[in-house]
Each structure stands twice: as structure tokens, then as C-alpha cells.
ZAMARGU-4260 file (C-alpha; in steps of 0.2 Angstrom, whole numbers, plus 5000, padded with zeros to 4 digits):
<rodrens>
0) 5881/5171/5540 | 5869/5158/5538 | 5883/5143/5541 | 5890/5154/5555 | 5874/5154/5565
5) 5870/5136/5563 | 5886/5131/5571 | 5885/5143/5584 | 5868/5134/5586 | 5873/5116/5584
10) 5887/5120/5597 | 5877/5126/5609 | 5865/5111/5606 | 5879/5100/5608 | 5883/5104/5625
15) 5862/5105/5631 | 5862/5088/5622 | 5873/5079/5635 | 5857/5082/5649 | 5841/5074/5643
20) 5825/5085/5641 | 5815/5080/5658 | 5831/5082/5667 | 5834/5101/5656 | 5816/5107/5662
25) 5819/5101/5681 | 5835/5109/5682 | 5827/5125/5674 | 5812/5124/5684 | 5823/5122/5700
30) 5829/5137/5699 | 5817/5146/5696 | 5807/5142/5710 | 5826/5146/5720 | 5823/5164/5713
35) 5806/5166/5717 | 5811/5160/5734 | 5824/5173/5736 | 5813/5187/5730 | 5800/5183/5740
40) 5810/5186/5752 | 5810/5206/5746 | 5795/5207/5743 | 5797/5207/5725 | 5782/5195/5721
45) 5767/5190/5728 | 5768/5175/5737 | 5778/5172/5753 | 5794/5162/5755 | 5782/5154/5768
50) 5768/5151/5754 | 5781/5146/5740 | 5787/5133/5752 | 5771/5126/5759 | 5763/5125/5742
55) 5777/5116/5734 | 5779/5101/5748 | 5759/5097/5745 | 5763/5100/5727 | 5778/5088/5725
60) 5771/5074/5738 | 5754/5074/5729 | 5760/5071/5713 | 5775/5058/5717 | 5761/5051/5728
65) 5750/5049/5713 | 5764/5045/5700 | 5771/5030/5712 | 5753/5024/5714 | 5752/5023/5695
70) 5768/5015/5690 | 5766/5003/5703 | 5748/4997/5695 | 5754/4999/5679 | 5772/4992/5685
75) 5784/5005/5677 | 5797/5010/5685 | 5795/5029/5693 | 5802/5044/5684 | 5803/5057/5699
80) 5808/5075/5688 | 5789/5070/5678 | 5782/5072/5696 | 5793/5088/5700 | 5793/5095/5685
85) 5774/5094/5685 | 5774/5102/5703 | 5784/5115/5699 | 5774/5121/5686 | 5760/5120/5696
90) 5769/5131/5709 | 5770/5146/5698 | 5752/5144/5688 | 5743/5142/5707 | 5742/5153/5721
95) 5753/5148/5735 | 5746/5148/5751 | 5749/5140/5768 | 5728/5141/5773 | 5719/5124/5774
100) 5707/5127/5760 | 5718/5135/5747 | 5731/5120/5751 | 5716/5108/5749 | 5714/5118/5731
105) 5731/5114/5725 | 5731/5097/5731 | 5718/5093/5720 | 5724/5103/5705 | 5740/5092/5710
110) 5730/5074/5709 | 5721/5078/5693 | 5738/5083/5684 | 5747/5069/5690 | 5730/5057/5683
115) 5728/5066/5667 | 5747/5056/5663 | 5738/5041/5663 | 5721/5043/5660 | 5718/5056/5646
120) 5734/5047/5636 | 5736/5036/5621 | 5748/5024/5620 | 5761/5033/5631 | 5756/5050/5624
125) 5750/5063/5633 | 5735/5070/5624 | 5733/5087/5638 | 5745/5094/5647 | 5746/5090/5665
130) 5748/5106/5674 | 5736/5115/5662 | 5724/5100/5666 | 5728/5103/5684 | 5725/5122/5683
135) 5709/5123/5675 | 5700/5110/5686 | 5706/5121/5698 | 5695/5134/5689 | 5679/5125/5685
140) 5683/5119/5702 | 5682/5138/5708 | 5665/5141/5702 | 5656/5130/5716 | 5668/5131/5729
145) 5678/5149/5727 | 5686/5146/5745 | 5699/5131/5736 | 5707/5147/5724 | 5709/5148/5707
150) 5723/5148/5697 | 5734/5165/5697 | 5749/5165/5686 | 5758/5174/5698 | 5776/5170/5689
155) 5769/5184/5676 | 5779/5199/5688 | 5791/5210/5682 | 5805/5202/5694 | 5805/5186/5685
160) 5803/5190/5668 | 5824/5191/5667 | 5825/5173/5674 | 5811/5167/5667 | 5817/5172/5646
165) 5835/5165/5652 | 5829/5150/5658 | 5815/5147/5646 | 5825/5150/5632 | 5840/5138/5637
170) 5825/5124/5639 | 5817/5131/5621 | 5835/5129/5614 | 5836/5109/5619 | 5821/5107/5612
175) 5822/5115/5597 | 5806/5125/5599 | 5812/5143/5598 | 5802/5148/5582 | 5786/5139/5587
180) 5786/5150/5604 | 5792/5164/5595 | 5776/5164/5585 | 5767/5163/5599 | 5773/5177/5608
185) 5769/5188/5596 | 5750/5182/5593 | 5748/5181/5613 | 5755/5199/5615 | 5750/5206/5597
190) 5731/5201/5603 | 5731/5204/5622 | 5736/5224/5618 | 5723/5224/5605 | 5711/5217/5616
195) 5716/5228/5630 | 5717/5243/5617 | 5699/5240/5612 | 5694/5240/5631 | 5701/5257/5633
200) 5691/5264/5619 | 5675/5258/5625 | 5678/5263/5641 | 5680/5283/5632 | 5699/5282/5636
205) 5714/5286/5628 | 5730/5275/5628 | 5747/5273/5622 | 5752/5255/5613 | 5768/5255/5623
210) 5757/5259/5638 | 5749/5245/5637 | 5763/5232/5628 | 5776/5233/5640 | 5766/5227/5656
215) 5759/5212/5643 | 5775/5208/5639 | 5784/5209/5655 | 5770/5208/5668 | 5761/5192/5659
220) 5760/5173/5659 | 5764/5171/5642 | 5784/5169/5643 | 5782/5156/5656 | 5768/5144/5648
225) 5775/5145/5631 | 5792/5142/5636 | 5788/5130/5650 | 5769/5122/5643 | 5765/5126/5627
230) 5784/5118/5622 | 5782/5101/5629 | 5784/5089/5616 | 5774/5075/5620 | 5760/5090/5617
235) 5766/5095/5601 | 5762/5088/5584 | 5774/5080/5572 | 5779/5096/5558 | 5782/5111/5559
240) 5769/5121/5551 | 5758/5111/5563 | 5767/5115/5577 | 5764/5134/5572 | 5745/5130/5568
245) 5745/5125/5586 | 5754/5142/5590 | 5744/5153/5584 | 5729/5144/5591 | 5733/5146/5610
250) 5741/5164/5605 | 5725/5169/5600 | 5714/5160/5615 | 5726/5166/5627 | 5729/5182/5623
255) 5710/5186/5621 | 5701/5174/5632 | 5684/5169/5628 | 5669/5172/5641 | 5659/5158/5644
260) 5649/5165/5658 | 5653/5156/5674 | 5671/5154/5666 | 5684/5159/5653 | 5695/5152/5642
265) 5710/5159/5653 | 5727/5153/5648 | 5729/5136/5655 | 5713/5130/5646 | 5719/5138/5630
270) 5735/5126/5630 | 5720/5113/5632 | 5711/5118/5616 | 5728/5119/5606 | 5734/5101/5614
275) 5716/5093/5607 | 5723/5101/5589 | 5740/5093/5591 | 5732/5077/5596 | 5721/5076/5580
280) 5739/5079/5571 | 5749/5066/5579 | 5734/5049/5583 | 5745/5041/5573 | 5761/5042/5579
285) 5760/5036/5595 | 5761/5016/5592 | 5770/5002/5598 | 5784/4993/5589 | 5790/4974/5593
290) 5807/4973/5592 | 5808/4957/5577 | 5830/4956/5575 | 5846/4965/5579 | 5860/4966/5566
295) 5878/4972/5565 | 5879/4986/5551 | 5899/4988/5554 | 5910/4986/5570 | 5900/4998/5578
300) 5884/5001/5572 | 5868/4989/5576 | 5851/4991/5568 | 5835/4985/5577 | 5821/4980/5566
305) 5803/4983/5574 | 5785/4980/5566 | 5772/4992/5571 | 5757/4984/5581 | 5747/4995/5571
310) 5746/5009/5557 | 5761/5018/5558 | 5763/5036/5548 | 5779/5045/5544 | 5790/5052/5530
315) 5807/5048/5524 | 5819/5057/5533 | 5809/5059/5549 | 5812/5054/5568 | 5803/5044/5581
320) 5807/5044/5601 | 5809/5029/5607 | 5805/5021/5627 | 5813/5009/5635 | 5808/5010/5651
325) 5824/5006/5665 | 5828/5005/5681 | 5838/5018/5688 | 5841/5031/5674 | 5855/5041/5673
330) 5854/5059/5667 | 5849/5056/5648 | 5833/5048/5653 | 5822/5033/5647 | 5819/5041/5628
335) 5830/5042/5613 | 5826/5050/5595 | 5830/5039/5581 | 5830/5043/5563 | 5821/5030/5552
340) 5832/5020/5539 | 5819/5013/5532 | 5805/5018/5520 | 5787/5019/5521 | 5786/5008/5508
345) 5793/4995/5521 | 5777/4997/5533 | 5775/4988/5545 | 5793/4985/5547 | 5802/5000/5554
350) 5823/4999/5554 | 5832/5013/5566 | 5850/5013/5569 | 5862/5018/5583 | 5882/5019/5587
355) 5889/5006/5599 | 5908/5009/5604 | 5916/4992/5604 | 5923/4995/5621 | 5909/5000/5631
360) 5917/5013/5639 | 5928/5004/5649 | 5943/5012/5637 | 5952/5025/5645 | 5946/5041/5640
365) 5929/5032/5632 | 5913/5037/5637 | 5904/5026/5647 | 5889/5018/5641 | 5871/5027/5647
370) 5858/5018/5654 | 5846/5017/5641 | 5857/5009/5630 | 5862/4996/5643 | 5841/4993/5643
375) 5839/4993/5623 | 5854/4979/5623 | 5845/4967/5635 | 5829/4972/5624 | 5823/4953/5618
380) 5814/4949/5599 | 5798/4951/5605 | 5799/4964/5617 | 5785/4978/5613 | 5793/4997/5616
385) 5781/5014/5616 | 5785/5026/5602 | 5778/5040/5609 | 5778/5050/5593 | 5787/5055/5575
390) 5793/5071/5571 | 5804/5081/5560 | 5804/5091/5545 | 5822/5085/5537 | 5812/5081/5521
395) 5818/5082/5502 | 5810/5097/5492 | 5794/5093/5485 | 5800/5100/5469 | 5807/5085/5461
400) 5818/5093/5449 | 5828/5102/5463 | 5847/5096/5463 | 5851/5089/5483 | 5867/5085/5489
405) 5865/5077/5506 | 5881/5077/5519 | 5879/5062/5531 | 5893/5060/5548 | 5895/5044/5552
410) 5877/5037/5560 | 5871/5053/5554 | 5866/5043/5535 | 5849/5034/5543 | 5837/5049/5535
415) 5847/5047/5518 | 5845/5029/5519 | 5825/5030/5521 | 5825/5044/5507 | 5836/5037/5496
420) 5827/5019/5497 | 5810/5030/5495 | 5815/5037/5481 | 5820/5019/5473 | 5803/5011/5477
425) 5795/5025/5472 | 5804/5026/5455 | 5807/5044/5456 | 5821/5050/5448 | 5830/5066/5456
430) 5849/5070/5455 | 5856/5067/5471 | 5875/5067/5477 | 5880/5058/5494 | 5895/5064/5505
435) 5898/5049/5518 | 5910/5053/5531 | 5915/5038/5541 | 5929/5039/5553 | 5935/5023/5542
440) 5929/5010/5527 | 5921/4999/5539 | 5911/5011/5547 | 5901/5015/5531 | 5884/5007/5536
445) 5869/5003/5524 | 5880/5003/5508 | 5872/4990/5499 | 5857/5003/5502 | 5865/5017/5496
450) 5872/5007/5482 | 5856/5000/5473 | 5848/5017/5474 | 5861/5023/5459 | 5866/5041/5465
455) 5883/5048/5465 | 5893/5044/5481 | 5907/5055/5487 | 5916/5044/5503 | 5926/5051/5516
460) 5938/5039/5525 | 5957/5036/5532 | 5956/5020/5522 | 5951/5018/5503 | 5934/5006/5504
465) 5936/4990/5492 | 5927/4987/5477 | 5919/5004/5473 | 5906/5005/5461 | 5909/5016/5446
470) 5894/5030/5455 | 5906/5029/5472 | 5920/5040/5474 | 5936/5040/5487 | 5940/5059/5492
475) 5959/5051/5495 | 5961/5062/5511 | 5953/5078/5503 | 5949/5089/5518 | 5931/5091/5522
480) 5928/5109/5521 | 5923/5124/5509 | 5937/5121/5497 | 5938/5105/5501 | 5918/5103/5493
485) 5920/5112/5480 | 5935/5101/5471 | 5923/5084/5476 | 5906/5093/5473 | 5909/5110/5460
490) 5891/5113/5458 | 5888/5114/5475 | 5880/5131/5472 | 5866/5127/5461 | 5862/5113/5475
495) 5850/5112/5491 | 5863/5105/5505 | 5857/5093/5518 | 5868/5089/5532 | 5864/5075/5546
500) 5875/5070/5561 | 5881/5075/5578 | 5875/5092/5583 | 5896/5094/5586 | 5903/5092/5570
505) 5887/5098/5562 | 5892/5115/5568 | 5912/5111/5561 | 5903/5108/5545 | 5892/5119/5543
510) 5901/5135/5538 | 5907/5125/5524 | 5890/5122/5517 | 5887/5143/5518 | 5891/5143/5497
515) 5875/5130/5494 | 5858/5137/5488 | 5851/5133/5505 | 5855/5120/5519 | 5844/5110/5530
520) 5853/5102/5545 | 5846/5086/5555 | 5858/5087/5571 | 5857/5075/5586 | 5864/5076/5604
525) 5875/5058/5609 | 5869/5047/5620
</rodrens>
């Protein structure tokens, strides 16, 4: 059950994969507003087609305005779904309105969360999100001028709760965020009925639960700004467990608002209290790296070697986001997520590596090459990139006596390689077994890493590599599948199965890996 419902995952994740995030979000976001535009039109929500229009010109030409301004100074190149998609937001957390003073409301709620990018940032990191920052000037803004508006959530309506969880959850799905909303949800909701429960009480009244849960649920913010806000990951801290911290956090604020007098802690600044949290996680994450030398691993595979400019945090087995800022992106955007291969140990030098087809694309039938990774080849020693943070929780048990077998496709053996050359510095002995799959011999990158760390390697190929060591095994064209692992690896059973490569073959794999004691999968979308 549990392999069937990772591949169905990793298939799906597959297929989001091929859009980048920012490009996801838009899309999603587009749509939405298209919906609300249609519905408007019968009077299903509260603003007018009129309104919803109006509002989203001043919204989209204040902040592409403001972003143009700012690449310009800082001379980057303009990223124009940041501006919409921060527009967008804004459209459905604002009130819509066509009137001078409202419009002049919005605008201003549209500067400042197009400023807070660049202003309230570190090193390439957004420390607040921009709409909520937008929003909830808007509301401090309110208290001395209550003609500009205020913010009004009005995307929390029964007629855009369908659209909203479909789209939201598409979004949630590419970024891999489902279970840190999910939490969420159900402190936002769990704590808004008890607050509204209690209200009823003091008020002398009696209520139902599902009186009161239902129009929560489907009549309020909280599916929108944790699908849309609260998911962004350049918000979001590096673990898991912190990510839920944060959760929980702004479920509680934002389901039970705090009064401060003049003004409450309403939603949008309870994404603000929880964004200040993640920021104390992740300070450290968010460095720059100066690219020091390229080299060939195999035919395909290249390896860039950075050293961080300054104190750089991770564990073996996690992932950073690299930028390489370009000219004319395509649809996969100016980021990529690369697993580290090498070892903390190896501070300040950081090694990522990355599959190259010989052709270029220009086979038939080859994919052609994106953008960004046209920019990282022209990349120079010397060059300085932003890392705007590390993540991921594909770490080994902290229990050391834990037997692991680890499953690495092709490129997908980088977070073995920084675990397995941990565990060597470290001098911590665990029983590990390897399965490398390679499509051939020369594709097996970092073996003389995998080598010196000892452990029993399990090799997958057309061809039989040369000059195997006596802990390296050929599977002579065994079959990688359930039967297939069981005859190279019998004691799969009593083992904890990691599995790292292509979200695609992940999900061919995975049933396979159904009969380990557990499985931990580390997928990743092509590029």
C-alpha cells in the first residue's frame, strides 16, 4: 500500500516537475482570478467583474513597476510571474474597488509588498512574505486613514472553496508541502470553532460544532493563505518538524487572532509572526557560494565545486536551491535544487552535481537543454551564486545500529555520496548496502567515493564495470524489481530503504521497496 502510494505520488510529481514552482503558482493563481471573474459575474462573490478588474491593473502595474525599478538598481534581470504572482495574491487578500481612495489603498499595499523583496531580505531570502507584508500595512495603515480599506479576504466564500482546494492542492503537491498545510488546517480551523464556540457561550447561546465548523471551513481564509502564503518556500525553514513548528504557530494566531487594541493579529500578520520563526531557523542557509572548478564525473555527469562565503549549515543527505540569474528564462525558472555530495566535514567547500546529455538536445528525440543550465555552463571560477536556502529531511536514522540499504538512479547517488563520506570522516561504523543504477559502467559517478567508504555495493548496469572491488557486486542483468532485490539484497526486510532519483523511476521503484521495514524517498523533477 505504502509503495503504491508513493509512486502514485512520484508520478504525479513527475509530471508538475516539468513547470517550475513560480511558473506552477502563476498558472494556479491565473485561474483563479479567471473564476472569480466569471463568478462575479453571478453575483457569487463580493466584488465586481468591474472591481476584480480595476484592482488587479493597479495591482500588477505597481508591482512590476517597483520590481523593474529594483532589478534595474540592483541590475538583475526582471522575473515578471514574482510581480504577478504577488498581485494576484494581493487581489483576493484586498478589497477590490474601482473608488479613488480604496485604489490608492491597494496601491500602496502593492509598493510595500513589492519592497519588502528587497528590503526586509537576506541574502536573496525573503525573510516576510510580500503580500502578507503588503496586507497588513494596509491594516496599520487603516487605523489613521480608514477611507484607503483594509484587507478583507474576500476569496474565503463558499463559491471558491472548490477551485481554491483544487488548485491549492496541485500547487501544495509541486511543492511538497501537503502535510505542513494539512497541519495547519486543522489548528486554524480546530481553534477558530473553539474561539467562536466560546463566544457563543458568553454570549448565553447555544451552538452546534457543525454549525459553526462548516462556514470556518468553507466560508474562511485559511485554505487560500495556507496553500497560496503560508507554503512559499523561500518562507519556510529547512526541516520538517520546523516547518510544522511554524504551522502550528500561524494556525494558532490565525485562527484566534489577538487584540491589540487599535489592531489585531488577523491572518496576514499571523503569516508574519510565523515567517520571523522560520527566519530564526533557516539565518544560516541563505549564503553565497563562488563557484572554485568544474569536473567531468562520467560522460555525462559534471560536478561544480563552490566555497561558501561564509558559515554554511547543512546535513548529509540534504539539498540547497541554487540561482543563477539569466536572461530570458524559460518555464523552469532561474532556481534549481541540488543535493550536496559533499560532507560537512568538507566546509567551506560544497560539491553538487548535475546530468548533462552529451548531445545537448540537438539529438532527435533529446530534450532540449533549459535555460538555466545554458547559464550555469557559462558560469566562470569565480563567479558568486545566491543559495537561497537548504532543506530536506532524507537523513539516515539517528539510531546507528539501524541496518540501511540506500537505492540510488543514476544522479540520484549525490545524498549517498555526502552520507557515505560523513560517515567515513566521522568514523561511524553502520551496515550500509548500495544499489547503484547507471544506465551503463561509465555512468557510475563518485566511485572512488563510494569505494573508500567500505560498504557493500550492489551495481546495476548494461555492461559489467572493470575492476570491481571484492565489497562491489555486478547484478549481471538481474531485473531491478521486488524479486529482483530480494536475490541481490535477502535481508531486505529487516532493513530501512532509502531511494533517491527521478521522481519517474522513483514511482517504477518504489512498489518494489514495499517489503523494506520502511522507505524514505528523495525524488526530483528533470531540468
Amino acid at each position: 500500500m505504502i509503495g503504491s502510494l508513493t509512486s502514485l505520488w512520484n508520478r504525479v510529481f513527475a509530471v508538475l516537475g516539468r513547470v517550475s514552482m513560480y511558473r506552477l503558482v502563476l498558472m494556479a493563481l491565473g485561474a483563479l482570478a479567471a473564476i472569480a471573474l466569471v463568478l462575479s459575474l453571478f453575483g457569487q462573490v463580493g466584488p465586481t467583474a468591474l472591481e476584480l478588474g480595476v484592482t488587479f491593473v493597479a495591482l500588477a502595474f505597481v508591482c512590476g513597476g517597483v520590481d523593474v525599478a529594483a532589478h534595474r538598481l540592483l541590475k538583475r534581470p526582471w522575473r515578471p510571474e514574482s510581480s504577478l504572482i504577488t498581485a494576484l495574491i494581493l487581489l483576493f487578500v484586498l478589497a477590490p474597488s474601482f473608488e479613488p481612495l480604496p485604489l490608492l489603498g491597494i496601491t500602496v499595499a502593492g509598493a510595500v509588498a513589492s519592497l519588502s523583496k528587497y528590503v526586509i531580505a537576506w541574502q536573496g531570502r525573503h525573510i516576510l512574505n510580500p503580500a502578507a507584508t503588503g496586507a497588513a500595512a494596509l491594516a496599520v495603515l487603516y487605523i489613521v486613514a480608514p477611507e484607503l480599506g483594509a484587507p478583507s479576504w474576500w476569496v474565503g466564500t463558499a463559491a471558491m472553496v472548490a477551485p481554491v482546494a483544487l488548485l491549492g492542492l496541485i500547487v501544495l503537491w509541486r511543492t511538497e508541502k501537503i502535510r505542513v498545510i494539512a497541519v495547519f488546517l486543522l489548528v486554524a480551523v480546530a481553534v477558530a470553532v473553539a474561539r467562536t464556540s466560546s463566544q457563543y457561550q458568553a454570549a448565553g447561546l447555544e451552538v452546534e460544532i457543525g454549525e459553526i465548523f462548516w462556514p470556518i471551513l468553507l466560508s474562511g481564509p485559511f485554505l487560500f493563505l495556507g496553500a497560496f502564503m503560508l507554503s512559499e518556500p523561500l518562507t519556510l525553514p529547512p526541516r520538517r518538524w520546523q516547518q510544522l513548528t511554524v504551522a502550528v504557530i500561524v494556525g494558532v494566531l490565525a485562527g484566534w487572532p489577538i487584540d491589540l487594541g487599535a489592531v489585531s493579529l488577523g491572518q496576514d500578520r499571523a503569516l508574519l509572526i510565523g515567517n520571523l520563526v522560520a527566519f530564526a531557523f533557516a539565518v544560516r542557509t541563505a549564503v553565497r557560494l563562488t563557484l572554485q572548478a568544474r569536473t567531468d564525473l562520467t560522460p555525462t555527469v559534471r560536478e561544480l565545486t563552490f566555497r561558501a562565503g561564509r558559515e554554511l549549515k547543512f546535513l548529509p543527505g540534504q539539498y540547497l536551491e541554487l540561482e543563477v540569474p539569466h536572461r530570458h528564462a524559460d518555464a523552469r525558472g532561474t532556481r534549481r535544487e541540488f543535493s550536496i555530495a559533499s560532507a560537512p566535514e568538507d566546509l567551506p567547500l560544497v560539491r553538487v552535481a548535475f546530468k548533462e546529455a552529451q548531445s545537448n538536445g540537438r539529438s532527435p528525440g533529446a530534450k532540449p537543454m533549459s535555460s538555466f543550465k545554458r547559464a550555469l555552463a557559462e558560469v566562470t571560477p569565480g563567479t558568486a551564486l545566491p543559495v537561497t536556502g537548504v532543506w530536506g529531511d532524507f537523513l539516515l536514522p539517528t539510531k546507528t545500529m539501524t541496518p540501511i540499504l540506500m537505492v540510488a538512479a543514476g544522479i540520484g547517488v549525490t545524498p549517498f555520496v555526502s552520507q557515505l563520506r560523513h560517515l567515513q570522516l566521522a568514523e561511524e561504523d553502520r551496515d550500509v548496502v548500495v544499489v547503484y543504477v547507471a544506465s551503463e559502467a561509465a555512468e557510475l559517478a563518485y566511485r572512488p567515493e563510494i569505494e573508500a567508504s567500505g560498504v557493500t555495493v550492489i551495481v546495476f548496469t548494461r555492461d559489467r564495470p572493470e575492476n570491481l572491488p571484492s565489497h562491489w557486486m555486478w547484478a549481471q542483468g538481474v531485473r531491478l524489481d521486488a524479486e529482483g532485490l530480494l536475490r541481490v539484497v535477502p535481508d531486505i526486510s529487516a532493513r530501512h530503504a532509502y531511494i533517491s532519483g527521478p521522481a519517474a523511476l522513483i514511482a517504477d521503484l518504489a512498489p518494489a521497496l514495499e517489503r523494506a521495514r520502511s522507505m524514505t524517498t528523495d525524488a526530483f523533477s528533470g531540468y
